[in-house]
N, C-alpha and C positions, 0 to 999 in steps of 0.2 A: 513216883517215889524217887524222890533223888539216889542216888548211888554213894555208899560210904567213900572216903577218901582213899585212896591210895597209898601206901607207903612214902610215895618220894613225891608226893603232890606235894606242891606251893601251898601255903597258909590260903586260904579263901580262898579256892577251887572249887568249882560249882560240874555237876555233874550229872548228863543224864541219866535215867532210867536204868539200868542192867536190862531188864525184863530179854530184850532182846542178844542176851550174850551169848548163849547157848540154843538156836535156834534146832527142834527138831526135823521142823522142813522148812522148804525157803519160803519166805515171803508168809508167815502164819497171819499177820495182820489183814493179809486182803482177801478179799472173799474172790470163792474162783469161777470168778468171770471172764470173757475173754482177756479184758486187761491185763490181768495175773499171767493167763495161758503166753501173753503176748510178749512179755517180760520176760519168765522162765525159755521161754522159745529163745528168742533171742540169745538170754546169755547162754545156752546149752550149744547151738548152734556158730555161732563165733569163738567158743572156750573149747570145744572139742575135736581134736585133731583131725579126724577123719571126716567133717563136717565141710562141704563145698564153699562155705561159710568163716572156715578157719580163720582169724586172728591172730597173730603172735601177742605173745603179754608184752612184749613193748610197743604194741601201737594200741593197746587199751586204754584209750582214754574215756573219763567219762567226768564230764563238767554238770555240776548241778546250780541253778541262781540258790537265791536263800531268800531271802521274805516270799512267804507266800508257798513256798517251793519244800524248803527243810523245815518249817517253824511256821508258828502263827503272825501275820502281821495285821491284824486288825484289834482292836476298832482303830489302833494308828501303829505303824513300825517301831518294835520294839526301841530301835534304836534314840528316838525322838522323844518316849519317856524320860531317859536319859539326859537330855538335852535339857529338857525343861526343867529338870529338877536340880541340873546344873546352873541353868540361867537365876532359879529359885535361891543359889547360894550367891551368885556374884549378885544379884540385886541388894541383898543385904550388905554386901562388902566390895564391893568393885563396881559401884553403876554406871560408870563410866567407859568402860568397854562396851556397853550395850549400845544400840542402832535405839534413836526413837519410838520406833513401834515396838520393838519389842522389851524397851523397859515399859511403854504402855499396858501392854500387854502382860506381862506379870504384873503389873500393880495392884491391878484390875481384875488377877485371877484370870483372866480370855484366855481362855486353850483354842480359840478357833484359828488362830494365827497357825498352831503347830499344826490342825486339824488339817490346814490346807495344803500343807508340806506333801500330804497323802497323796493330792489330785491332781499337782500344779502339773502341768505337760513340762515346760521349764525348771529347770531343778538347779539351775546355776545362782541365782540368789539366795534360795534356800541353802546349798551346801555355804556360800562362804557365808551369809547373815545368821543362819543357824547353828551347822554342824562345826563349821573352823573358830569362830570368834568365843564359844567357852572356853575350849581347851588352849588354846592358843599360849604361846609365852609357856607352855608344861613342855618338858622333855618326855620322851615316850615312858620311861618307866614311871614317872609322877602321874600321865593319864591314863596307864594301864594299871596302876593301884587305884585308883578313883575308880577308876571304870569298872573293875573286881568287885568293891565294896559295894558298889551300885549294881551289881547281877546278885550278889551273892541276896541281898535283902528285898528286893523290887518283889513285887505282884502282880498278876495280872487284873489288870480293874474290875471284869465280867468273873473268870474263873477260880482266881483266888490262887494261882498256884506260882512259882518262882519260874524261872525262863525253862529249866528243866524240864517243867510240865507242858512247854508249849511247843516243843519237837512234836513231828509228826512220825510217829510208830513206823506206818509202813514206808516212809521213804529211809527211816533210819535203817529199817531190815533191807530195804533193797542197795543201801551203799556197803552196808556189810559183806551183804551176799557178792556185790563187784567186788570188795577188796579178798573176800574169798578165792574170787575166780580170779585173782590176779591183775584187775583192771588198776589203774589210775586215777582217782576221784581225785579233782577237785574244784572247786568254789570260786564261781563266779559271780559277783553283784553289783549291783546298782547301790548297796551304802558301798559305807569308810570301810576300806579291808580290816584298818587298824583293829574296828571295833568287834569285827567277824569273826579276825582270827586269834577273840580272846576263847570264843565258845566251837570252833573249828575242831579241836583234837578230842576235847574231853566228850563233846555231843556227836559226833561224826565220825571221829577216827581219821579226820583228814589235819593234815599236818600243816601249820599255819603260812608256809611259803608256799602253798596251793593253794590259796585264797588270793582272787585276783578283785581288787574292787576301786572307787573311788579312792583318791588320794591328797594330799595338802601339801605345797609348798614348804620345804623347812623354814623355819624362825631365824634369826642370828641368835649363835648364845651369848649370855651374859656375859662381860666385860672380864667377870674373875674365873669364867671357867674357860676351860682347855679344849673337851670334849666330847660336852652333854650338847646334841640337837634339838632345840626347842620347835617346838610347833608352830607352824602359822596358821595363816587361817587364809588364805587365797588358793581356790581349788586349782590341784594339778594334773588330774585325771578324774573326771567322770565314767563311770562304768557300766551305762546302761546301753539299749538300744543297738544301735554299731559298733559302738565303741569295747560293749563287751564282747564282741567277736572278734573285735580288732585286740583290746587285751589277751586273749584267751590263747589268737595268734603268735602274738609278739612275746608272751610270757610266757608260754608251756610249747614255743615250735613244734607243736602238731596240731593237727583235726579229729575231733572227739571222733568215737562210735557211737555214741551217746550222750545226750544234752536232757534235760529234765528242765523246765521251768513253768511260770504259770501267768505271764502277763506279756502285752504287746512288747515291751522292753527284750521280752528274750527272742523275739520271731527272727530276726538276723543268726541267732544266735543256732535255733534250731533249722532254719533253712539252709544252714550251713553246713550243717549235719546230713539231713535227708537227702543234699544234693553231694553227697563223698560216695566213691564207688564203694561197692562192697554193701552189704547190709549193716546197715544201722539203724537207730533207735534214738527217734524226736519225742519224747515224752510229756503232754501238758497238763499240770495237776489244774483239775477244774475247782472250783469252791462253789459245793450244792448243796452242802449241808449246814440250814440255819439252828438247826439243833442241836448239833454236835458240837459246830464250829458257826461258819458264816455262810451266806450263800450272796455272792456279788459278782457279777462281772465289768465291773469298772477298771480301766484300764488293760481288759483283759480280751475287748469284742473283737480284738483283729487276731489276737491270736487265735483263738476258738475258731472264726470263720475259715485260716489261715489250716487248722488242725483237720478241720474236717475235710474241705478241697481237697488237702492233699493227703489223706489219711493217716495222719502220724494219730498217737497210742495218746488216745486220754485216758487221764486215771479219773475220773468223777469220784468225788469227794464219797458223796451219799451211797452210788452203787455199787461202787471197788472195795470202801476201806472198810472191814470188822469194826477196828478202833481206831480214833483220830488220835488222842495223844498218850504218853506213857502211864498215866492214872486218868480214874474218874475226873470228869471236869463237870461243875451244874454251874447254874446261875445261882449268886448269891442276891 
């Protein structure tokens, strides 16, 4: 259930769940398995003074990815709907911006082009043939209204529900519960930050300059304007792999206590973590429920292998979580 608006909310603000705003104990979404016990451990034990364990609140960092991690990204990243439904308007009106195959590809209705976006190991010609060449030539406030209108209406193909419903419950209770204990949350990914950090505050509570992710080269502005930055569409940062441990670095000048993610992409990320003094917490959401949600491990088998070896905290989808997301979801 989406959440009413806010007093001083912007026009088309989309918003999580409430369910979890008044939480009577922590973590209510997950069932108490050791994962749970492993979690509350942790933050009891670094947030509490007399604890061998101790943390100060300024070295509480705690980075989470996002597809897969905070929200659902199958049967393709949310983000990529977007895209195509964008490419779906300049087809009619601008087809000349488009790459070959991919006015092919809308003409023809072929979603398997975007389908592949999902699997490619290479993600360098997808971000600039995909992700940069819609919006491109828009100054950020002209893609950030685009983008709004397009979260505010979208559905999910399988579950029927707005982006709202495709948060995951209990990692949304577990970022709560760190900003509770005074931690740091924030958001590192493999998409466009731009796009991230339109659902970062309202679904998270993390505020959008802690959102580290892919980026695009600026555009030149138009001839008669002054000081509107137009978009390009040549990638300027990729965020995956290394490189989000190297953003994570170079942007937030510290080393998490804790990392949460759920695909080979994040293993730099969490091996970064498990190897800082001090006790911390590598976190990998598994995806084992085809019922709830999905159960794949596609791009996921080195993390998993990587989780176990070295015992960092899987959450398993199917054994950890009560509820997957903030309402009922069925197949339609």
């Amino acid at each position: 259930m989406t959440a009413p608006p806010e007093a001083n909310d912007e026009p088309g603000t989309v918003h999580a769940s409430s369910d979890a705003a008044a939480l009577p104990t922590p973590l209510p979404s997950w069932r108490d398995t050791p994962t749970r016990q492993a979690i509350l451990s942790f933050v009891d034990s670094v947030t509490d003074p007399a604890s061998p364990d101790y943390v100060a609140p300024d070295a509480r960092l705690a980075v989470f990815d996002h597809d897969g991690t905070l929200w659902c990204e199958k049967p393709n990243l949310v983000h990529l709907y977007a895209i195509r439904d964008r490419y779906r308007e300049l087809v009619r009106t601008q087809p000349r911006r488009l790459t070959g195959r991919l006015w092919r590809a809308l003409r023809t209705n072929d979603d398997t082009l975007f389908d592949s976006y999902n699997r490619w190991g290479d993600w360098v010609e997808p971000l600039a043939d995909a992700l940069g060449v819609p919006f491109s030539d828009m100054d950020e406030a002209a893609y950030r209204d685009w983008m709004q209108g397009w979260l505010n209406r979208w559905r999910h193909p399988r579950f029927d529900v707005p982006v709202a419903g495709l948060v995951y419950r209990p990692m949304v209770e577990l970022v709560q519960l760190l900003h509770e204990h005074d931690f740091r949350v924030a958001i590192a990914t493999a998409d466009e930050a731009a796009f991230v950090q339109l659902v970062s505050r309202p679904f998270y509570g993390v505020p959008p300059e802690l959102v580290l992710g892919s980026s695009f080269t600026a555009g030149q502005p138009a001839a008669d304007e002054k000081t509107a930055v137009r978009r390009g569409y040549h990638p300027d940062s990729f965020g995956d792999g290394d490189n989000k441990r190297i953003n994570v670095a170079a942007g937030l000048l510290q080393q998490p206590i804790l990392v949460a993610g759920n695909s080979d992409g994040d293993v730099p990320l969490l091996e970064w973590v498990a190897s800082a003094p001090g006790r911390t917490l590598p976190l990998l959401v598994a995806h084992t429920d085809a019922e709830r949600e999905y159960a794949y491990t596609g791009r996921s088998r080195s993390a998993l292998e990587a989780a176990r070896t070295n015992g960092w905290v899987i959450a398993d989808m199917a054994r950890d979580w009560e509820t997957v997301f903030p309402t009922a979801t069925s197949e339609q």
